[in-house]
N, C-alpha and C positions, 0 to 999 in steps of 0.2 A: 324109311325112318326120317321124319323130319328134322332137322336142329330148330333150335329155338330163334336162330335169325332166319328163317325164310317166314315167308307168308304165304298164306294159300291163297289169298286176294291182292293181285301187283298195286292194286290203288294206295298210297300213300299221302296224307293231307298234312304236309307242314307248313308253320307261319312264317313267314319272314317277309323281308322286303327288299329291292332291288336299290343298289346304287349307282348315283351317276357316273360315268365313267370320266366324263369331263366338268372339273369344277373350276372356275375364275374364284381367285380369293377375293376376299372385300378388304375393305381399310388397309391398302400396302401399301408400307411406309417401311425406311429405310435410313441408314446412315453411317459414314464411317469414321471410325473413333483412329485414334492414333494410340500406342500405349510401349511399353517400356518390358513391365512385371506383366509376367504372363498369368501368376498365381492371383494377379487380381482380379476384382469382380469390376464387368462393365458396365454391367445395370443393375436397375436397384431391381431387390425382390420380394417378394412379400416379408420376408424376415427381416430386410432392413425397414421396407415401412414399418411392422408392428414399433420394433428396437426404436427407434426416429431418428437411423441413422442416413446420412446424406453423402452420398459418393462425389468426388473429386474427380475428373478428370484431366488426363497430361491433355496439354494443347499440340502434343507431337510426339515422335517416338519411331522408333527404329521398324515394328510391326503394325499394322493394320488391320483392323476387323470392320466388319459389314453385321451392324444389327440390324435385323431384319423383323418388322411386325407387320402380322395380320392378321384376319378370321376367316376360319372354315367351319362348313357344318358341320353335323352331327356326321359321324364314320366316315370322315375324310383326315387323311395320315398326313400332320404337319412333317416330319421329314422327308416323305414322299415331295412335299412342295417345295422344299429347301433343294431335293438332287434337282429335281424341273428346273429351279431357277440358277442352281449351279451347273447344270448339265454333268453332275458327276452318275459316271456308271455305278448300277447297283450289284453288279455283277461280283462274288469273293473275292477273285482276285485284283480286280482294283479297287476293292475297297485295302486290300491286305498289299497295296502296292503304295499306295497314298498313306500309309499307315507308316511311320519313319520308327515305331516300336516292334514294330513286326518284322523278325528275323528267318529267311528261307534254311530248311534245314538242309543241313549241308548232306550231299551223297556219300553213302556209304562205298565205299571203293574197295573191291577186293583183286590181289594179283595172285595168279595161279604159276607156278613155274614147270 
């Protein structure tokens, strides 16, 4: 008795297309801001263009960020190109290790007398 997933004929013809395995991005540009308030925004977004609001930045500040712009094609993964250029592992647990919210759950401990 058949199921309804096998075929009597192994030929199968689907569409797709291959991707590159190695992309170079285009237009990388970069830059590091200095800032204070972590709750604020560092770049403008489309919601502040619509609004025609115009961001301030501190000239200094106790933290650091790196904005980072470029372009990829089509089905290439910008955070994929962000760990590349951070060299951060993708691996759970350092992501769950870099993560300063992330708390290891403590062992359960039992004593037997």
């Amino acid at each position: 008795r058949a199921s309804h997933f096998e075929f009597k004929e192994r030929v199968l013809n689907t569409v797709g297309d291959y991707r590159k395995l190695v992309v170079k991005p285009g237009d990388l540009t970069w830059e590091f801001v200095e800032y204070d308030d972590h709750t604020l925004d560092l770049i403008e977004t489309d919601r502040h263009r619509m609004e025609g609001v115009t961001l301030s930045r501190e000239q200094s500040g106790s933290m650091t960020a790196c904005i980072l712009g470029f372009n990829l094609p089509s089905s290439c993964y910008a955070t994929m190109c962000v760990r590349e250029a951070t060299r951060m592992s993708t691996a759970k647990e350092a992501l769950q290790r870099n993560d300063p919210k992330y708390k290891r759950p403590r062992r359960k401990t039992t004593t037997t007398c």
